[in-house]
Structure formats: C-alpha cells, structure tokens
Kinemage of the C-alpha trace (Angstrom):
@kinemage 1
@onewidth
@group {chain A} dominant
@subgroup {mainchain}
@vectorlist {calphas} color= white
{ca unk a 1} P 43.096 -133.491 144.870
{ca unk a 2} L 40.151 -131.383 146.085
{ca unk a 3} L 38.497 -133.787 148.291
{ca unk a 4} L 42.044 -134.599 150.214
{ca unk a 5} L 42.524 -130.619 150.573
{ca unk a 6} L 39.090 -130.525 152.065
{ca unk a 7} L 39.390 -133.495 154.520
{ca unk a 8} L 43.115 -132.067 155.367
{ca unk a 9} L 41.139 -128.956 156.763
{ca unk a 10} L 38.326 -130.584 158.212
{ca unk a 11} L 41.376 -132.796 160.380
{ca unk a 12} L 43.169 -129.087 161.166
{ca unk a 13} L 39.755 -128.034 162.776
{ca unk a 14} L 38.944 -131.170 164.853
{ca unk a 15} L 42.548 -130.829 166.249
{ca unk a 16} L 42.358 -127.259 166.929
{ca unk a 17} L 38.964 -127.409 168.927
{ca unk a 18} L 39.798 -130.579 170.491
{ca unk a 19} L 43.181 -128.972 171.919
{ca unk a 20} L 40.997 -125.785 172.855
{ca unk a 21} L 38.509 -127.635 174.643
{ca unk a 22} L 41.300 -129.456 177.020
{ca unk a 23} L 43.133 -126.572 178.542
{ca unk a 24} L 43.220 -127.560 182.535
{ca unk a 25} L 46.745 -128.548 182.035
{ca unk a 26} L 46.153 -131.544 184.152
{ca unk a 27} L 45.055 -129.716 187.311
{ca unk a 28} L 42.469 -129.724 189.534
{ca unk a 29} L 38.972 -129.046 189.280
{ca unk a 30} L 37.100 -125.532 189.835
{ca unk a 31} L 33.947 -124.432 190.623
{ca unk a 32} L 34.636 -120.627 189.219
{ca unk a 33} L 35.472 -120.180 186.030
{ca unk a 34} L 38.973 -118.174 185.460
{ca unk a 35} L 37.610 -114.450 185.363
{ca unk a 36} L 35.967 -114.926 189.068
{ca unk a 37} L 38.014 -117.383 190.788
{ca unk a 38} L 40.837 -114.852 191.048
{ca unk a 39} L 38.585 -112.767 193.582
{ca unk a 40} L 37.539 -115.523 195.318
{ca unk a 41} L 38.299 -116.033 198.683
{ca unk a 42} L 40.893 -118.920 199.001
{ca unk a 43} L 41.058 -121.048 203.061
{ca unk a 44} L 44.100 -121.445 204.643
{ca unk a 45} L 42.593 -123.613 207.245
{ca unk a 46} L 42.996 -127.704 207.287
{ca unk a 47} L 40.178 -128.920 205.866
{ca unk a 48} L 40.461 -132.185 207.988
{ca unk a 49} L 41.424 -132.209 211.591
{ca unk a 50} L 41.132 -134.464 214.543
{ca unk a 51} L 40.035 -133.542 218.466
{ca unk a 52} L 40.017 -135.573 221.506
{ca unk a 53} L 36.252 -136.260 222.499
{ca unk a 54} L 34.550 -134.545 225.447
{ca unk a 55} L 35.878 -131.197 223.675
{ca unk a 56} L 34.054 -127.945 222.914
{ca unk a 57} L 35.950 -126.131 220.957
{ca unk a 58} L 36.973 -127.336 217.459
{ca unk a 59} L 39.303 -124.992 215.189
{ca unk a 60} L 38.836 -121.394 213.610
{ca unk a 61} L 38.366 -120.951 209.602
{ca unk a 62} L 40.556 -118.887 207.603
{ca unk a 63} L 40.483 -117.714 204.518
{ca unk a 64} L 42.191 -114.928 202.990
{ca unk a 65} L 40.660 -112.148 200.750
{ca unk a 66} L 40.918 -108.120 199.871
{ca unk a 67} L 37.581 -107.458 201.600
{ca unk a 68} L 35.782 -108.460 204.363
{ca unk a 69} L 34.981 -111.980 204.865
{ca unk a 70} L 32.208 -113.938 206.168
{ca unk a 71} L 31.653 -117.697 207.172
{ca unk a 72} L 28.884 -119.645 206.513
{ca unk a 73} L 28.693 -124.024 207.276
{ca unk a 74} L 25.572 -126.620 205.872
{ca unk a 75} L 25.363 -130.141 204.846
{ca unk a 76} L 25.318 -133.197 206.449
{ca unk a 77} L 26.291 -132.426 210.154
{ca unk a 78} L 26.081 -128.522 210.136
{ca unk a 79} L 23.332 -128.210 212.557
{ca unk a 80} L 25.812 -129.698 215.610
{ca unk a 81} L 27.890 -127.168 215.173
{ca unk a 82} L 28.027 -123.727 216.039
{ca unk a 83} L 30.072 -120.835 214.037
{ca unk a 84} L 30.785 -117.436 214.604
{ca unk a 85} L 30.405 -115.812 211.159
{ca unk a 86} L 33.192 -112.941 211.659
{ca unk a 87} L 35.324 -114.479 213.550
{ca unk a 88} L 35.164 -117.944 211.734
{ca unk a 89} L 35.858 -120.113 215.353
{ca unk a 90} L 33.749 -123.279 215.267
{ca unk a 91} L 32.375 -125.295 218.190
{ca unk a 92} L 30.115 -127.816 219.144
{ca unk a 93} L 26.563 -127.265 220.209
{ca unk a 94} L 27.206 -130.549 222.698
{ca unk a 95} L 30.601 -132.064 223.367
{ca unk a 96} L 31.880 -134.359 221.435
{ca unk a 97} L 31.347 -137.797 221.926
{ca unk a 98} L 33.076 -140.836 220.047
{ca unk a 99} L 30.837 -143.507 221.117
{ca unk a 100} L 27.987 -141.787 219.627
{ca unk a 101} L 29.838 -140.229 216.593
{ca unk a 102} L 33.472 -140.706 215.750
{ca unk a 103} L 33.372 -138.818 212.322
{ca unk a 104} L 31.575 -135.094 210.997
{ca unk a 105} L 31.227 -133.576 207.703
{ca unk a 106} L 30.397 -129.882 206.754
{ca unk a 107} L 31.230 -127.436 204.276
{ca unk a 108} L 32.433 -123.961 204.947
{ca unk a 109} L 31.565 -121.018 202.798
{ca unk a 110} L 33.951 -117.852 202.735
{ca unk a 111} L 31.627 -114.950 201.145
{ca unk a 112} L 33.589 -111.790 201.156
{ca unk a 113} L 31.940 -108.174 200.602
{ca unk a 114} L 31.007 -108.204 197.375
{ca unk a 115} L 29.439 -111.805 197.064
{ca unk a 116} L 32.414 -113.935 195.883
{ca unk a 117} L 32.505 -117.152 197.171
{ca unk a 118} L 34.851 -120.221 197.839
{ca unk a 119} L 33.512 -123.669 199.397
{ca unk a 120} L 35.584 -126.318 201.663
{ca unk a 121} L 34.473 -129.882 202.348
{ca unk a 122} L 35.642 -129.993 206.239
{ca unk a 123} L 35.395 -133.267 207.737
{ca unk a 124} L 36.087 -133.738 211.872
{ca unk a 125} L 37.789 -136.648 213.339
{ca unk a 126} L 37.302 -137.291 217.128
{ca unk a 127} L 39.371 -138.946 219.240
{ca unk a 128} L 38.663 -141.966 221.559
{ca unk a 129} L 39.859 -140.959 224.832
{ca unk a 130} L 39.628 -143.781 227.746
{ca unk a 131} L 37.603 -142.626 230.368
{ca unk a 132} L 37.756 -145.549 232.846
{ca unk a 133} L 41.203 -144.902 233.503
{ca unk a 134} L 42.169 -143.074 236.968
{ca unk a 135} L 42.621 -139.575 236.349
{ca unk a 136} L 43.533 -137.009 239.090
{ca unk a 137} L 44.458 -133.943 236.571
{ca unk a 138} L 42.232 -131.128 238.204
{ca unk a 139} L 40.562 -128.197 234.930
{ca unk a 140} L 43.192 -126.073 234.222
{ca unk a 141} L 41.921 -122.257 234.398
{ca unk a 142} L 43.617 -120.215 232.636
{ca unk a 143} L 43.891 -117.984 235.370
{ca unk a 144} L 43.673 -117.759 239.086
{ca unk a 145} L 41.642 -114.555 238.994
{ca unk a 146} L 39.038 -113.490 236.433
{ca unk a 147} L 38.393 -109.721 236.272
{ca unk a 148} L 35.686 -109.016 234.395
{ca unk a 149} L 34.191 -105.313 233.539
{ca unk a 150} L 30.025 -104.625 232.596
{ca unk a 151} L 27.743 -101.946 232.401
{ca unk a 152} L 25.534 -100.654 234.350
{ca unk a 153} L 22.390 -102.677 234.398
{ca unk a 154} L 24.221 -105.571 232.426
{ca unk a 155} L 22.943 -109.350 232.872
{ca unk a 156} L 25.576 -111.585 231.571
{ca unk a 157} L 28.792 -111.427 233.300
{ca unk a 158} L 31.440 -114.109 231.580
{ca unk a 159} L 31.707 -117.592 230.270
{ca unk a 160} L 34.025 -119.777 232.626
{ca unk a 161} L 36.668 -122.025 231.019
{ca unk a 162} L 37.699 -124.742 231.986
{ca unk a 163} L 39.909 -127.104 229.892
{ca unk a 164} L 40.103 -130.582 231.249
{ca unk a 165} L 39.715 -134.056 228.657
{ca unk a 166} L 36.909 -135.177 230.360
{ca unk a 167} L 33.754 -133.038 231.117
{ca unk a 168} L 33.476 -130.042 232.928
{ca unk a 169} L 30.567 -128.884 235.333
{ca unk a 170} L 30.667 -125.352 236.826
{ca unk a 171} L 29.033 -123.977 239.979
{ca unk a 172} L 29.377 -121.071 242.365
{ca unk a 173} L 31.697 -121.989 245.233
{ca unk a 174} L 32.105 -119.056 247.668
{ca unk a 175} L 33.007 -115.727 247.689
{ca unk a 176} L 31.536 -112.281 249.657
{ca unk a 177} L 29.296 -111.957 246.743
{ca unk a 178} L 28.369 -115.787 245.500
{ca unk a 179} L 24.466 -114.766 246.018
{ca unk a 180} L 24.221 -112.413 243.970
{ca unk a 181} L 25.167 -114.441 240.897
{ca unk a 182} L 24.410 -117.509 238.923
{ca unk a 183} L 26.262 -120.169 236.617
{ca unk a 184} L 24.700 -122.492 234.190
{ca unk a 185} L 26.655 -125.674 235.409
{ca unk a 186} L 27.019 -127.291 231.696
{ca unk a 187} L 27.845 -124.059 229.918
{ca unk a 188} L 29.991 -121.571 232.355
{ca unk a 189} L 27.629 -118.619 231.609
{ca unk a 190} L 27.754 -116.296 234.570
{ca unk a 191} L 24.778 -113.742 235.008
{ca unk a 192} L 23.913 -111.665 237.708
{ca unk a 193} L 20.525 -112.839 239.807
{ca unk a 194} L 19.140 -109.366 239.324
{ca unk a 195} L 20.139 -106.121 237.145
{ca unk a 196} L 23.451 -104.368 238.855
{ca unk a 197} L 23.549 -100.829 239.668
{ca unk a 198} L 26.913 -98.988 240.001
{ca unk a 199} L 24.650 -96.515 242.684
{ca unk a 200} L 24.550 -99.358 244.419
{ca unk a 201} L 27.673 -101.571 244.147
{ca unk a 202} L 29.760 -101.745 241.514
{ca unk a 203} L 32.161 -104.431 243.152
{ca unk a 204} L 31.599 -108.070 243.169
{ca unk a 205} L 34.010 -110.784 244.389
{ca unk a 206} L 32.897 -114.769 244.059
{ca unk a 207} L 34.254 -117.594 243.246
{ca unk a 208} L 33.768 -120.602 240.614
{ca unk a 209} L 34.359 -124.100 241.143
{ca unk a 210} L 35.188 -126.194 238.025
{ca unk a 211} L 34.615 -130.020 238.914
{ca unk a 212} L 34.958 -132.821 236.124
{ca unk a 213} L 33.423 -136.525 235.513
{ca unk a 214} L 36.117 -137.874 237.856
{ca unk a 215} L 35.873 -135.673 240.406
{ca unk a 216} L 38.612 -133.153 240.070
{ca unk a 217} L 37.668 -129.872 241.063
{ca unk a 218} L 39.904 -126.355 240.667
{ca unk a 219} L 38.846 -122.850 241.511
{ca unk a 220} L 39.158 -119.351 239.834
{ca unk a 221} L 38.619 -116.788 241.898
{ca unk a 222} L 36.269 -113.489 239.715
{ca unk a 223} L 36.369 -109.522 240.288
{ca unk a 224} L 33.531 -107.804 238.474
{ca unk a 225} L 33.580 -104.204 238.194
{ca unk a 226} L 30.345 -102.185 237.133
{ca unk a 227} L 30.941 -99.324 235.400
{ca unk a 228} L 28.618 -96.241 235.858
{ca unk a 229} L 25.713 -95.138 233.030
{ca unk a 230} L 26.860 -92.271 230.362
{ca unk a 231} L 23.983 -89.950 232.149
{ca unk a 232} L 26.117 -90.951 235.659
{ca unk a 233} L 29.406 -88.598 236.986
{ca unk a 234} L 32.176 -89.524 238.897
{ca unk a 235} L 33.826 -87.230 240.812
{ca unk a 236} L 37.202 -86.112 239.425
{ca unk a 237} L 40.298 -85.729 242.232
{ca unk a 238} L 42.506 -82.938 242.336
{ca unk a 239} L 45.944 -84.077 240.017
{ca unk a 240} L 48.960 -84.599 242.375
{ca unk a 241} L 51.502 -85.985 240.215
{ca unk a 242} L 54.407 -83.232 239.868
{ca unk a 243} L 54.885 -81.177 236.485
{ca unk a 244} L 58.610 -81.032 236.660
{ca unk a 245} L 58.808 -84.831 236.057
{ca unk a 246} L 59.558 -86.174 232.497
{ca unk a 247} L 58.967 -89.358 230.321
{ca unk a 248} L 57.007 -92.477 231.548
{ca unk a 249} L 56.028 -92.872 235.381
{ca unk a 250} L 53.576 -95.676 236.936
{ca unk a 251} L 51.866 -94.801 239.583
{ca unk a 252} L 51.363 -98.669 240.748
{ca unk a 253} L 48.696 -97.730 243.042
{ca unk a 254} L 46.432 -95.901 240.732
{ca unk a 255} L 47.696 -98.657 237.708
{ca unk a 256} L 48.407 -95.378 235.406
{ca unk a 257} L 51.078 -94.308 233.624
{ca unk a 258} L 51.845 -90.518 233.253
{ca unk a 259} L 53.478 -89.150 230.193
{ca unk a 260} L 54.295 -86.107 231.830
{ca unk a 261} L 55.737 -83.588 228.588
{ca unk a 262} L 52.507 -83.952 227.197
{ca unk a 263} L 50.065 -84.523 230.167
{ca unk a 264} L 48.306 -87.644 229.628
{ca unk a 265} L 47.644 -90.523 231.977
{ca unk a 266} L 47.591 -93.645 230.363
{ca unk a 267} L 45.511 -96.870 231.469
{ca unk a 268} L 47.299 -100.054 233.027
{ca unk a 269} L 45.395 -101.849 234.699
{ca unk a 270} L 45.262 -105.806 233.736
{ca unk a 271} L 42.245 -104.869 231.221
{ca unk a 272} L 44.518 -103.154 229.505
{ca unk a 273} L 46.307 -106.211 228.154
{ca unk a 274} L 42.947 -108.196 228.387
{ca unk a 275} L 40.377 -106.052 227.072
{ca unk a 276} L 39.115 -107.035 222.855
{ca unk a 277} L 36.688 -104.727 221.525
{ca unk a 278} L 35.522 -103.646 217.575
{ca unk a 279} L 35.426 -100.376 216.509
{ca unk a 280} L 32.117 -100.725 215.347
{ca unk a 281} L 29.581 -103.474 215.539
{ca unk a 282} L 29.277 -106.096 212.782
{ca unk a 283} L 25.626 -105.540 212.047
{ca unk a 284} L 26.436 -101.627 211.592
{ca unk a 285} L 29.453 -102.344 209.415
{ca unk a 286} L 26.768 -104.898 207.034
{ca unk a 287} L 24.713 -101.770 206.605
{ca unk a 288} L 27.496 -99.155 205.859
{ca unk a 289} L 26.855 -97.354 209.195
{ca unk a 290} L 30.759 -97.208 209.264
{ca unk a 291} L 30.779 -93.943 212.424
{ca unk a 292} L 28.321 -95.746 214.645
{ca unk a 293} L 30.637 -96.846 217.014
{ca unk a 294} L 27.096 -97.292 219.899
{ca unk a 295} L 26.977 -100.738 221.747
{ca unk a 296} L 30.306 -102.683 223.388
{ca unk a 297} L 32.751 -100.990 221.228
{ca unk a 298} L 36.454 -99.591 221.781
{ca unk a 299} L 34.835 -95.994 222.135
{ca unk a 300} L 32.530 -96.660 224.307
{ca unk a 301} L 34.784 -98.722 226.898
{ca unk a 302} L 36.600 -95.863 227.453
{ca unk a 303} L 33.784 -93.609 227.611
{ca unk a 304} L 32.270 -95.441 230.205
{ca unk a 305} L 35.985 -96.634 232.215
{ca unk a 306} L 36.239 -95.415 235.478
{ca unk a 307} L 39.879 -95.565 237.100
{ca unk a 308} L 42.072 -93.553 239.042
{ca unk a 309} L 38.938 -92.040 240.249
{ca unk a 310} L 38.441 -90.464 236.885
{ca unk a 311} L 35.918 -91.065 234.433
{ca unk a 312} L 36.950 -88.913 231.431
{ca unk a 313} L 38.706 -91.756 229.547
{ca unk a 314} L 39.310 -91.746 225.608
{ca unk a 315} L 40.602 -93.993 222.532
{ca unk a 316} L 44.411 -92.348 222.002
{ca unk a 317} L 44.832 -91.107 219.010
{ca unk a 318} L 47.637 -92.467 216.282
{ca unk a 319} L 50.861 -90.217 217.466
{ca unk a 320} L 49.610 -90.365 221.074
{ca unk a 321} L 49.846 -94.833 220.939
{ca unk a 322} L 52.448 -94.602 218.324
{ca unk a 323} L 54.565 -92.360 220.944
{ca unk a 324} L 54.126 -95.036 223.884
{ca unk a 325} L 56.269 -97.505 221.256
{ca unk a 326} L 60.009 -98.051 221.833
{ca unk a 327} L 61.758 -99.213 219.411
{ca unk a 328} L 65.216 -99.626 221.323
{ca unk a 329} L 63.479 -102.618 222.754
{ca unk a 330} L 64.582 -106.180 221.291
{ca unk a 331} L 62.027 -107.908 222.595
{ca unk a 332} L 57.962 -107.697 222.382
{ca unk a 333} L 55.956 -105.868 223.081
{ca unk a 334} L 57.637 -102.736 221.720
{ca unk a 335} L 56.043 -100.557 224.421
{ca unk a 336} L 57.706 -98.709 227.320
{ca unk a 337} L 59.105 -100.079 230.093
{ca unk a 338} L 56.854 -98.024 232.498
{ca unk a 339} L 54.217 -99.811 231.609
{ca unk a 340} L 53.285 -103.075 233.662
{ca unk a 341} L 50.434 -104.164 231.703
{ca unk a 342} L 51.189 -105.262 228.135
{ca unk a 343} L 50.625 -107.707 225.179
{ca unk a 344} L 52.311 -108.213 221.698
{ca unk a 345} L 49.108 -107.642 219.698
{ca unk a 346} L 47.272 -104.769 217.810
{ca unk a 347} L 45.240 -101.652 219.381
{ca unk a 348} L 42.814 -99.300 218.313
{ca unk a 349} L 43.506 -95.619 217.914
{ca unk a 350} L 40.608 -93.049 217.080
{ca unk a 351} L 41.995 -91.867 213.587
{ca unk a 352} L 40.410 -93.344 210.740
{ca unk a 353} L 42.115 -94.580 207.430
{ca unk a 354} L 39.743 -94.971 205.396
{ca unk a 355} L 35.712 -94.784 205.603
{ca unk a 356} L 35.791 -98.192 206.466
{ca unk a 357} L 38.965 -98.800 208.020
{ca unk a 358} L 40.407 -97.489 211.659
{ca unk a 359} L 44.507 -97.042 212.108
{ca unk a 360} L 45.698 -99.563 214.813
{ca unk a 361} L 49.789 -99.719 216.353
{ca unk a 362} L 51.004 -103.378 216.321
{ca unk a 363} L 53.007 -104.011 219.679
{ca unk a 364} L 54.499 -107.297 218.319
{ca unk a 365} L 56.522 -106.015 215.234
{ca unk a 366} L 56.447 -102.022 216.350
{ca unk a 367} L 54.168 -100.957 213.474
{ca unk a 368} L 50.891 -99.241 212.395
{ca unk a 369} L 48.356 -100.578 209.925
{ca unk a 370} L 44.724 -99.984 209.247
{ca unk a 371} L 42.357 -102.782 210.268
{ca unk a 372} L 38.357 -103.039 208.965
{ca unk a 373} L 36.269 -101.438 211.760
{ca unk a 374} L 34.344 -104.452 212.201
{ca unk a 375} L 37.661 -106.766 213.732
{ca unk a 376} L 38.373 -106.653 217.140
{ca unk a 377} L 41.349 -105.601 218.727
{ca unk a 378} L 42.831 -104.408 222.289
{ca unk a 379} L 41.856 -101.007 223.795
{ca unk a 380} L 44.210 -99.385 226.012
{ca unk a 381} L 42.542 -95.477 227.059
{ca unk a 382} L 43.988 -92.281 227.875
{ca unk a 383} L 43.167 -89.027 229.448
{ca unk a 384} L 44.319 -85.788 229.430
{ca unk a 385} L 45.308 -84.067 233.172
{ca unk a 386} L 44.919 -80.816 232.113
C-alpha cells in the first residue's frame, strides 16, 4: 500500500509541472516575457507591403506606446534603405528597381523612452512596371507654386517632388532668379549658389522643370522668401485698421486677420496652412533640454516671420488659438470663416502641459490636447497691435 501511495504522488507532481510548464494557451510566440511585454511598444504598420518600381518613397512605421518612440531598421537589406528615426517614414537610398531586386527584408525596432523594445520582420515587394510602353503622363507636382521660407544666410532651399512611375530628373528651367540657385537633377535638392542675405534680397522667383525617362516634362513655379537675422529690425507701419470694428476681418492684401475686441492680427498667409515645425529639436528633447526651443522650431518661425510689414510675430497662446475655433461649423477645419488659409490638423500654442509636453488645438475634431515637444505640428503666429 505504501509504495502505490508514493508513486500516486510522484504521478500528481509530473502532471502538475507538466501542465505549469505549457501555459501559452496555444498562441503565438514572444520574445518578452509577460511582466515586460505589456510596456512594449506594439506596430500598427503592415509588416509586408508592395510598391511599383522606380519609387522613392516606401511607407511610414507605426507603433504605438505611452512614451516617446524611436525607430531603428538592420538585417539583410537595411543599408538600402533610409529611415527617419522620429518620424518612422522609410525610403530608398536609390529607386527601386525590379530587374535588379524584386524582393527586401529588414527588421524594424520600436524603442520607446525608457528602453522597451518590440521587433518586426518587414519584407518589401516591388512591382514590375513595363517601361517600354508609350507613356505621355507628364510628373504630377503637387502644386503649381512652391513657396518656400529660410533664414538669413541659409543654404538649402527645398526638395522638389515629383511623382511620376517612371524616373524623375530635375533641373532649373527659368525664372528672374534661376542663377542664383542650383538643383541636384537625381535628388530635387534646391540650394542657393551662394549664402542669401535679406540686406540684400530676400525675394527669389525661379522655376523647376521635372522631366522623366520618357520625356515628359511639367513645371512648378518657386517663391522663396528670406527672412531677416534676430540682430536685424524691420520697420513697423503705423496700424490703420479701425478700433470700432468687431470679430474676425481679413485684410486680403496684407493676408492677416484682425481680431479686433482683443487686438491681435493673426497670420494667413499660405504658410500658415503649410508651415510643420517641433517645438523643440529631437536631439534637445534626447538630452532633457525640454525649454530649448533654438534652431528651426515653432518659436523661432515666428520670431523671425516678417509680414504685414511687421516683424514682432509670436506662438498664440492656448485661449488666444482656442478662441479662433468655431464650433457652429459642421465641417473641418473648425476655424473661422475669416480666415482664408486653413487645414484640419493640429497647432502649436506656447503653454506647456507638462515639462515635456506643449498644449496644441486640433482643427479637425475642434479640440485641445498636449503633444511631446519633440513632434511636429503647424504654426500659425500672432501679434499684438497695441
């Protein structure tokens, strides 16, 4: 009787780890075990997708976490691509080409703040597009004109784009000021031949000619505006806009709009609706320098905007943007009719939420939010007349 108690027991423990050591309920697979995984960051973008050849551009990776999140790629065919490690958009180094390659495999990393981790297998089908057949499709700008804004003493101008399925070459074609600039014909990079100085001229007009492998050409026409050093004045004109008005006004000539109860003049002009900046730069939001908003950010666009003939532009504040909303309005953007210049996105405003957060107004669904500092959104300044 004693040695069938003891093997009863010994069967009772062989079950019980056995069952203990099989718990994956018949799922998948992880590389985190349960107490991590649930901070991991988890993709939300395909992890196969398929492009016509010729292309650029690939796709964007996404992946969804409660901090900040950066991308990294390796393996096999990482070093064709590249990848913007804030942003997340992917493209090629060279454009794709099926009779070379038809097939590309790399893995994504998603590493948020605090050094969790999730990795995605990508793999990148392209497309065989015929090229000997006749094609008389001209590259599609996306716009006729291209107004672009830089600082004084700024080199690089803008990236022209093109989109066309075969390839694209780009070169200077006219304009009052085609000599002073120059255009790498495989990439679209425009730079200036020599610094720019607002003293000097701080209007360009030129134009770019976009011509591809079968010989269809199309033109965008670019506006460059220089804007004048910090340690540089502009002259401010007398106001003439009445006091006794009230609400929203546009003054089309000036593109402003004046909110006259409170005396403000508010920006829009087409960068208004064009214009992405951060609050602060990536490499100072890394290192915790979360009010160094120096460099190409939202503050110091509007620092250094010049329009109207005034120069002392600012980021509005929360209840100054969140006052420009109208929520009467069934249809987006949510923003007064006065103004011209619009988009159904988010902008900055110069409160902060948090130390590392900045409160934004989202013209698409009439709402505020806080945003990380490091993301970039639209800028839309504003002055006081008084």
């Amino acid at each position: 009787m004693q040695k069938r108690v003891i093997w009863f027991v010994v069967l009772v423990l062989l079950l019980i780890v056995n069952g203990c050591g099989n718990n994956s309920g018949g799922g998948g697979s992880s590389s985190f075990d349960d107490e991590s995984s649930e901070n991991n960051p988890v993709f939300y973008s395909p992890d196969e997708i398929s492009i016509n050849e010729n292309q650029v551009y690939v796709f964007k990776l996404r992946a969804d976490d409660k901090n900040p999140v950066k991308y990294y790629i390796s393996g096999e065919d990482a070093n064709r691509f590249e990848l913007d490690a804030i942003t997340g958009e992917v493209t090629f180094k060279e454009s794709a080409d099926y009779e070379i390659q038809s097939v590309y495999h790399f893995t994504a990393t998603a590493t948020d703040a605090i050094g969790h981790r999730t990795n995605q297998n990508i793999t990148i089908k392209i497309l065989d597009v015929d090229e000997d057949l006749s094609d008389v499709t001209s590259p599609n700008f996306a716009s006729s004109i291209k107004r672009v804004t830089v600082q004084d003493s700024q080199m690089g101008v803008f990236r022209a784009i093109a989109t066309d399925k075969n390839v694209v070459t780009y070169r200077i074609h006219g304009g009052e000021d085609a000599g002073d600039f120059m255009i790498d014909s495989g990439t679209g990079l425009v730079t200036f031949v020599s610094a720019p100085s607002y003293e000097i001229q701080h209007f360009y007009r030129f134009t770019v000619l976009a011509t591809d492998s079968q010989g269809n050409s199309s033109s965008q026409e670019v506006e460059v505006t220089v804007l004048p050093s910090a340690t540089q004045t502009t002259s401010t004109p007398t106001s003439t806009y009445p006091t006794s008005q009230t609400g929203f006004t546009r003054d089309d000539a000036n593109e402003v709009v004046i909110e006259h109860e409170v005396g403000l003049m508010w920006q829009d002009n087409e960068e208004a609706k064009t214009t992405i900046k951060r609050w602060i730069k990536a490499v100072n939001f890394d290192s915790g320098k979360y009010n160094d908003t120096s460099g190409y950010t939202a503050k110091t666009y509007c620092s250094n905007l010049t329009l109207a003939g005034y120069g002392d532009w600012r980021v509005p504040t929360l209840d100054e943007l969140e006052h420009t909303l109208d929520e009467s309005r069934d249809d987006a953007p949510y923003i007064r009719s006065s103004f011209k210049n619009t988009i159904s996105n988010v902008y900055w405003t110069s409160d902060t939420h948090s130390y590392n957060t900045e409160w934004g107004v989202d013209f698409e669904n009439s709402s505020i939010d806080d945003y990380f500092k490091y993301r970039k959104k639209y800028v839309r300044c504003v002055r006081n007349m008084e």
